[in-house]
C-alpha positions in Angstrom: -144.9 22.7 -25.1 -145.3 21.6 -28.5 -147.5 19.0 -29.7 -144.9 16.4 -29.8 -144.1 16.8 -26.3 -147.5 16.9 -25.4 -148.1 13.2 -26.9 -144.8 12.0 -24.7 -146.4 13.3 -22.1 -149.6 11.7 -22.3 -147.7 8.6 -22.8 -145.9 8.8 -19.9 -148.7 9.3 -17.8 -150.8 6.6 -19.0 -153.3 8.5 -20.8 -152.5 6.3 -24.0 -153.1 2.8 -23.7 -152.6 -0.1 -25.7 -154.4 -3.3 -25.5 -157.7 -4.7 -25.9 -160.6 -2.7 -24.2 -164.3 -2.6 -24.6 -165.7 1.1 -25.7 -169.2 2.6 -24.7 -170.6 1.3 -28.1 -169.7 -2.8 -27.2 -166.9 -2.9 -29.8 -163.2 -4.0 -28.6 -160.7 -1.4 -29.6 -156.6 -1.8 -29.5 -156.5 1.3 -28.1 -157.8 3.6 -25.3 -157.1 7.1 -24.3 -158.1 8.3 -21.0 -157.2 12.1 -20.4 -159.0 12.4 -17.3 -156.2 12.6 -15.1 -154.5 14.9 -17.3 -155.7 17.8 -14.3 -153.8 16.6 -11.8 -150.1 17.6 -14.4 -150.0 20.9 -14.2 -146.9 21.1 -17.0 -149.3 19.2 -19.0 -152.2 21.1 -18.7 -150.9 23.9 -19.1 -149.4 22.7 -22.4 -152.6 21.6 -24.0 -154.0 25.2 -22.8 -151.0 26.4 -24.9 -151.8 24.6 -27.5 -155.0 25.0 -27.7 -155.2 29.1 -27.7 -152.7 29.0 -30.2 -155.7 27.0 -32.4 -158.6 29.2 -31.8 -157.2 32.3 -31.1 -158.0 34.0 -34.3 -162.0 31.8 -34.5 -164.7 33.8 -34.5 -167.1 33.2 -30.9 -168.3 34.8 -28.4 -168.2 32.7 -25.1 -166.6 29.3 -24.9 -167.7 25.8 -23.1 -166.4 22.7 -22.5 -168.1 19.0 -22.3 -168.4 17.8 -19.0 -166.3 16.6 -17.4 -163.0 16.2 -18.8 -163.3 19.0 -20.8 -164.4 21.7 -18.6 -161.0 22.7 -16.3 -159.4 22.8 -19.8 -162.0 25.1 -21.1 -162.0 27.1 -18.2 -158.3 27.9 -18.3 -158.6 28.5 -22.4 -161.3 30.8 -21.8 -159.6 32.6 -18.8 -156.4 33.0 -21.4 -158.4 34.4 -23.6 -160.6 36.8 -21.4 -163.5 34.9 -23.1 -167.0 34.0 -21.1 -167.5 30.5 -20.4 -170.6 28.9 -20.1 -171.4 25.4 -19.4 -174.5 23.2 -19.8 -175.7 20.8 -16.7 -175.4 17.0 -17.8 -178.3 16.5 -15.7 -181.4 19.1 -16.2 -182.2 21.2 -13.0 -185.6 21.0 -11.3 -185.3 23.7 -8.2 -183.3 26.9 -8.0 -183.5 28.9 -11.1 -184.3 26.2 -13.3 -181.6 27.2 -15.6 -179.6 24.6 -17.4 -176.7 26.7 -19.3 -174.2 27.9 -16.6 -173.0 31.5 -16.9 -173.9 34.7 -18.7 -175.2 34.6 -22.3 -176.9 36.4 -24.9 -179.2 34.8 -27.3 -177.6 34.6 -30.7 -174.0 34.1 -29.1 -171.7 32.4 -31.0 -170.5 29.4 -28.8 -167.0 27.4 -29.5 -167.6 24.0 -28.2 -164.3 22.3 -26.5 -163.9 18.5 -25.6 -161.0 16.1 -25.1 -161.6 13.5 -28.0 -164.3 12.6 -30.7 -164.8 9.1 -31.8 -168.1 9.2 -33.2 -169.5 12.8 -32.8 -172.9 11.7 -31.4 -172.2 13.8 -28.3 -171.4 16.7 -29.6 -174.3 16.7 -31.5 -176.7 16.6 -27.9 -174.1 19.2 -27.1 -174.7 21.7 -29.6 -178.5 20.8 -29.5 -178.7 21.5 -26.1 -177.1 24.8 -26.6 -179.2 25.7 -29.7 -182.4 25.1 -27.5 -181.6 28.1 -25.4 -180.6 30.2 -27.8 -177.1 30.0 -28.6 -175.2 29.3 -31.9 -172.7 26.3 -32.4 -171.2 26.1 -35.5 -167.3 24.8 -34.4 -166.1 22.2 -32.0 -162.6 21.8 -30.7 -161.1 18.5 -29.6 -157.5 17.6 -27.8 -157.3 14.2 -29.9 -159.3 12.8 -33.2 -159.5 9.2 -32.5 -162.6 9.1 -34.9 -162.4 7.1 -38.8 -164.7 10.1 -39.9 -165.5 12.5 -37.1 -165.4 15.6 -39.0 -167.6 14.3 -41.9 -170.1 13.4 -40.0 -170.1 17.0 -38.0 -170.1 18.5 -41.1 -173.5 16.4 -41.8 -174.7 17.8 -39.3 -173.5 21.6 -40.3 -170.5 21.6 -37.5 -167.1 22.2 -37.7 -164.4 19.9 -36.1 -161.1 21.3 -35.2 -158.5 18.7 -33.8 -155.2 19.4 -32.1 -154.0 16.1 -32.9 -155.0 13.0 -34.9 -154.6 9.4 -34.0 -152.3 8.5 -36.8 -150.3 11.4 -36.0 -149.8 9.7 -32.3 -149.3 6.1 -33.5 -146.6 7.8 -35.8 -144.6 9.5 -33.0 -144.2 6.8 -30.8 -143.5 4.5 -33.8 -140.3 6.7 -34.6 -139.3 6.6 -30.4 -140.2 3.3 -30.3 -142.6 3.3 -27.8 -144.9 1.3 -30.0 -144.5 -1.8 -32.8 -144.9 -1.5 -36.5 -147.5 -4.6 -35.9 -149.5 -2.3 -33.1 -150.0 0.8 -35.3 -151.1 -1.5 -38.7 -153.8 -3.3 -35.7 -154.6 0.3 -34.8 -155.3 1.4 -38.3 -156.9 -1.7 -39.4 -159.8 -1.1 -36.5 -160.2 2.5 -37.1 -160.7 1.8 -41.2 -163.2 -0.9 -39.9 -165.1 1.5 -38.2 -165.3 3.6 -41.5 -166.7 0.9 -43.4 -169.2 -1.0 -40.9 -170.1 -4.8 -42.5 -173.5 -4.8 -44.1 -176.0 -6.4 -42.5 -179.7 -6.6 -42.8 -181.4 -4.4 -41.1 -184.0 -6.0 -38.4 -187.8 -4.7 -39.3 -189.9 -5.0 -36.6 -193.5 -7.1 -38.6 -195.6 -4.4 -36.8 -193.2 -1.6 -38.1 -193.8 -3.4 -41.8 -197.5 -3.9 -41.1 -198.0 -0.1 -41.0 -195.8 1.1 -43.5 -197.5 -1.4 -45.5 -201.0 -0.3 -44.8 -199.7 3.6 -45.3 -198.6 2.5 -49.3 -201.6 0.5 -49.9 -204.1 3.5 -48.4 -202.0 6.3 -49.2 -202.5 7.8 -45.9 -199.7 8.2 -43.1 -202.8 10.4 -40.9 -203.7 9.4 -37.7 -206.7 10.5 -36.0 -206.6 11.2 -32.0 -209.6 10.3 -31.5 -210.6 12.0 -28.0 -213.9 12.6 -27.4 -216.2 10.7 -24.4 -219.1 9.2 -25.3 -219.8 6.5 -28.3 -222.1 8.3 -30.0 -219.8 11.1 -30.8 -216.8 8.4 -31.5 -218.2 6.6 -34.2 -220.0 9.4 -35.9 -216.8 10.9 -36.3 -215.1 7.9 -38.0 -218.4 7.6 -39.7 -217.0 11.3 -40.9 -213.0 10.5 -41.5 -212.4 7.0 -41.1 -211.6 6.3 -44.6 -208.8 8.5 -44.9 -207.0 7.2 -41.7 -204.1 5.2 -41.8 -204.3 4.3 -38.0 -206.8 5.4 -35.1 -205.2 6.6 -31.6 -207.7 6.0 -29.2 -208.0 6.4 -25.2 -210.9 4.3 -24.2 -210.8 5.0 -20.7 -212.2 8.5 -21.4 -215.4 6.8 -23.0 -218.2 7.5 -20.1 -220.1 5.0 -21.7 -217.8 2.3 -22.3 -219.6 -1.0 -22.4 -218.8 -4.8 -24.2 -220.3 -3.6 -27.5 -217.7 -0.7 -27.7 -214.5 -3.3 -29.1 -216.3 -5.4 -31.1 -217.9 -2.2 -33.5 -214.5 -0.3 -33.3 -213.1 -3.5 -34.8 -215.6 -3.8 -37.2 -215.0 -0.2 -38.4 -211.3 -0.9 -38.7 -212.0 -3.7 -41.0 -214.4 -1.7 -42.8 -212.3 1.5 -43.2 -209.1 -0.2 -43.5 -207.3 1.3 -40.7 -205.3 -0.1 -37.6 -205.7 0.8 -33.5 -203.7 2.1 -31.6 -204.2 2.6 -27.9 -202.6 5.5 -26.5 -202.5 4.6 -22.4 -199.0 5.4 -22.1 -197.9 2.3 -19.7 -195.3 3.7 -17.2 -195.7 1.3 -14.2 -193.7 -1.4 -13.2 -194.0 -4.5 -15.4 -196.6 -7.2 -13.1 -198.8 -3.8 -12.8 -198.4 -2.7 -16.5 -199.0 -7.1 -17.5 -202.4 -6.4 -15.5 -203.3 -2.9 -17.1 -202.6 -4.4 -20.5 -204.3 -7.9 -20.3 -206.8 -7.7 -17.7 -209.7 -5.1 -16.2 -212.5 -4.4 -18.4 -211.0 -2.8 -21.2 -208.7 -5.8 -22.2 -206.4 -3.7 -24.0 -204.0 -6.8 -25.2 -207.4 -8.1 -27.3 -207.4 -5.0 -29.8 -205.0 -3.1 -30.0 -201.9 -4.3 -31.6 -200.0 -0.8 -30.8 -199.6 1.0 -27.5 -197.8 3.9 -26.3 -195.6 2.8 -23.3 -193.0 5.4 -21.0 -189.9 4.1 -20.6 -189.6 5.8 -16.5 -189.9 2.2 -15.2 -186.8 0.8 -17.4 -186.8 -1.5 -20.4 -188.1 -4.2 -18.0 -191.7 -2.7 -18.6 -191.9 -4.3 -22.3 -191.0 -7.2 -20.9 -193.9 -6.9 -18.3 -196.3 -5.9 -21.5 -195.1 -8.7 -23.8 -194.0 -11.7 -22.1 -196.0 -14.6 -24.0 -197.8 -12.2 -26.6 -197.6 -12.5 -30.3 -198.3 -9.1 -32.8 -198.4 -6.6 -30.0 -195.5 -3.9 -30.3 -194.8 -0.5 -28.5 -194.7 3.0 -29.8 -192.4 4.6 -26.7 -192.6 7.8 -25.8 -189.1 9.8 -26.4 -190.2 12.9 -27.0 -193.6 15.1 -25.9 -194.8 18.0 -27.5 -196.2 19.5 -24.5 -194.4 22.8 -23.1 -192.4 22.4 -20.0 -192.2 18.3 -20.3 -189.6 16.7 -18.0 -188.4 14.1 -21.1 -184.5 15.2 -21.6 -181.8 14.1 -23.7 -180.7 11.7 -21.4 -184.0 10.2 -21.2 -184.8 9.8 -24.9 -181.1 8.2 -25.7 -182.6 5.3 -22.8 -185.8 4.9 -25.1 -183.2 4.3 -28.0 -181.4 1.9 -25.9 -184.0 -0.1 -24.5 -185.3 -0.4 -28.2 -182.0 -1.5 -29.5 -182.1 -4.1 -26.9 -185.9 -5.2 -27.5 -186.7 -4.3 -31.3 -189.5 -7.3 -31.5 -191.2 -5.3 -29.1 -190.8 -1.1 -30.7 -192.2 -0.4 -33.3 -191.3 2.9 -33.4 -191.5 5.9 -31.2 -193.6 9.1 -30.5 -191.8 12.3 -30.9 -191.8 16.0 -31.7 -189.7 18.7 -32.8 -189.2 22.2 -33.1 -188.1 22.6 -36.8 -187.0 20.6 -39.7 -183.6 20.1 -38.6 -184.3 19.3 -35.0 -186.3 16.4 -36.5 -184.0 15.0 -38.8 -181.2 14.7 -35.6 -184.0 13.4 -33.5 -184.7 10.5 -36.1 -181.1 10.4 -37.1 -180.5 8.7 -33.8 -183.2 5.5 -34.0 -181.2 2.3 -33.6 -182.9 1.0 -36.2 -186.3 1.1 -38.7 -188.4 2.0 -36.0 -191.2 4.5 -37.5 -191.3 8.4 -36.3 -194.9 9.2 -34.8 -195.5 12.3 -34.7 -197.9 14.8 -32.2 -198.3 18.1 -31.7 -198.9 18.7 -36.2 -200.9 21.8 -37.1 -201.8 23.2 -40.8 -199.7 26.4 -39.3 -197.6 26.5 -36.9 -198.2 27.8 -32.6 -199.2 26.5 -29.8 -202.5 26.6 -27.3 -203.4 28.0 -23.8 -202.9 23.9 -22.5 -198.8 24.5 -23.3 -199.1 21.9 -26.8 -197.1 23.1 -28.8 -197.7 22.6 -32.7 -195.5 22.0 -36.1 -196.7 22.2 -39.7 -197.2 19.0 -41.7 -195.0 19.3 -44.1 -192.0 20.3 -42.0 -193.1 17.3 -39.7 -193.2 15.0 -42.1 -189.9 16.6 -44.0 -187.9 16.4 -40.8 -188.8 12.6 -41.0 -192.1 12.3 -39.3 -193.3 8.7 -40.7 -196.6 9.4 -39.6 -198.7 13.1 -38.2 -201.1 12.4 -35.6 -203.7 14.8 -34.9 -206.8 15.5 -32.9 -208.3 18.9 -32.4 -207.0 20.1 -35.3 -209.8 17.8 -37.1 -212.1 16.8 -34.6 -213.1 20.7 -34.2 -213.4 21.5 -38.0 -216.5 22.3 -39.6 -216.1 19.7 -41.7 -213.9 16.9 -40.3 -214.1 15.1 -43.0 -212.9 17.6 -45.5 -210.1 18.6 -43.0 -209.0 15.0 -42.3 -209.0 14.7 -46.4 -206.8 17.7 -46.3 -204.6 16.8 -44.1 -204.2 13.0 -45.6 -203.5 14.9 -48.7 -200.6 17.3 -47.9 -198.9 14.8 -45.5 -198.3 11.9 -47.9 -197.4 14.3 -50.7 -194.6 15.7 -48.2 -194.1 12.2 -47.1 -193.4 10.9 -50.7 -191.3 13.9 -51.9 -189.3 13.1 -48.6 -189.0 9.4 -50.4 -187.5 10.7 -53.2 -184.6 12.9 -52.3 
């Protein structure tokens, strides 16, 4: 089957569509295909198999996969064809069993060809290939039936990928031009969206005034440190800020650990923040569902909603929770949780892309979001995916890099804040020094010289 045929085929299965129809992303194209039911035409599965072998038969790999689901049968088959090992990740992490998550037999290092039925924006073949780099195995090429994108292998190649396509849109809209399966009027409609997409209007981009506040109170300090702040009794808590206050940007508190929390315990942390020019955060992580979460926030007898103007929320109860938190309060925002630095943490991919969602939705009420990262370049595609200016906080940040008998796992500073860490929040790694105060000055120091070379490039 050639690749022409293969086209008439798809056309005279349905599997391209002309019309108006409303994509994943909210935007109305003039044009849909839909090669799901491509399995159940054996001719034409077999053809694309054809087809494809014929493309990668002479790529360097080791074992090859296939995005779920559409893509899998047809990786299966290409693999079978080509006496190549196929592997494929779960879409939803596995909890029992063996735990694992990658299907099939592997060696680290492997070199993995990635196969899919289209690309439009190449957002999930990024998750893809980081999901396959986190256990190990190396994707450097991705394969796709159709190109439907306005710049799908640019931005792969961003990101250090390589996109090969069987077939591009215009060379579809072409064909069926010439057997006059489609108007002259439908394929200028279909190339006028697709150029659209390449140049996206201008627009300015929403800053939360909480997300301002900070970065405005990181330039005028020169600080982007944050101090977790965890110890249990006052004494110890405000001798330590007596020790490193001044070179804090922000203070991450958890007041519930205080054993000796009384009503004096707000109104001197306040008076230290106005003193040593630094904001509060309150890190209670609010995960419950959102009349509990208004009670936990407002009420009780810390009266969390008073003081702090930041909190850390979890995003397991749904984007309803902010609502909950909120509702009928002024300069309060979140920081929500989308990534922990703790080993063996149960917050996926499909999680954190819900974080981003439910702050694309609400971005009065995010300020930013709490993450970590395993290296430079797993922190610039974590950031890369905000929906819009939220800020990067970042845990688990070390002067060297390791990890401790509790399963935190740490990252230096300057490839935290390099990766795009907007601010490095750390406890222990002060708190236990000698001299706090000369290790918080230390780590202020070589954070916002990374975070201002970052500024420049």
């Amino acid at each position: 089957m050639t690749k022409e045929q293969f086209v008439l085929e798809l056309e005279k299965i349905g599997a391209i569509k002309f019309g108006s129809f409303t994509l994943k992303s909210g935007l109305v194209s003039p044009f849909y295909f839909d090669l799901r039911d491509m399995i159940s035409h054996p001719a034409i599965l077999e053809g694309v198999v054809d087809l494809l072998v014929e493309k990668i038969k002479d790529m360097d790999f080791d074992v090859i996969t296939g995005i779920p689901y559409t893509a899998l049968p047809i990786a299966s088959l290409v693999a079978a064809k080509l006496r190549k090992p196929l592997i494929y990740m779960r879409k939803e992490e596995k909890a029992y069993g063996t735990g694992n998550n990658v299907i099939g037999k592997f060696t680290k290092g492997a070199k993995c060809l990635v196969i899919d039925d289209l690309i439009t924006t190449g957002a999930s073949k990024n998750e893809t290939a980081e999901g396959y780099e986190k256990e190990g195995i190396i994707v450097k090429d991705f394969v796709v039936v159709i190109d439907r994108s306005a710049n799908g292998a640019e931005e792969l190649g961003r990101q250090g990928y390589k996109l090969h396509s069987l077939i591009s849109l215009e060379e579809i809209v072409n064909l069926l031009q010439v057997k006059d399966l489609i108007t002259y009027e439908k394929v200028q409609e279909v190339r006028e969206f697709t150029t659209s997409l390449s140049k996206p209007a201008k627009k300015e981009k929403y800053v939360n005034p909480l997300t301002q506040k900070l970065l405005d109170k990181m330039n005028e300090k020169k600080s982007n440190l944050v101090l977790s702040l965890d110890v249990t009794s006052q004494a110890e808590f405000f001798a330590m800020l007596d020790k490193v206050g001044e070179q804090i940007v922000m203070l991450k508190t958890h007041v519930d650990i205080i054993d000796d929390y009384d009503e004096n315990f707000v109104p001197k942390l306040q008076e230290y923040a106005k003193r040593q020019n630094f904001l509060i955060f309150e890190d209670r992580k609010f995960a419950d569902i959102g009349n509990t979460v208004r009670h936990q926030f407002r009420n009780g007898i810390y009266k969390i909603a008073d003081w702090a103007e930041y909190i850390t929320v979890h995003m397991v109860a749904g984007e309803l929770i902010l609502k909950g938190l909120f509702e009928g309060i002024e300069n309060r925002a979140a920081f929500v949780l989308a990534r922990m630095s703790s080993k063996g943490n149960l917050l996926n991919e499909t999680y954190t892309r819900k974080c981003f969602d439910a702050a694309k939705k609400n971005p009065q009420l995010v300020a930013g979001f709490i993450g970590h990262g395993n290296s430079v370049e797993d922190i610039k595609r974590f950031k890369a995916k905000f929906p819009g200016s939220e800020v990067l906080m970042m845990p688990g940040v070390k002067k060297e890099k390791g990890s401790d008998a509790m399963g935190q796992q740490y990252i230096t500073i300057e490839d935290a804040v390099v990766g795009g860490a907007d601010c490095i929040i750390v406890g222990r790694g002060i708190l236990k020094a000698e001299d706090p105060g000369a290790e918080a000055k230390l780590y202020r120091k070589r954070a916002w010289i990374a975070y201002q070379e970052r500024k420049l490039k």
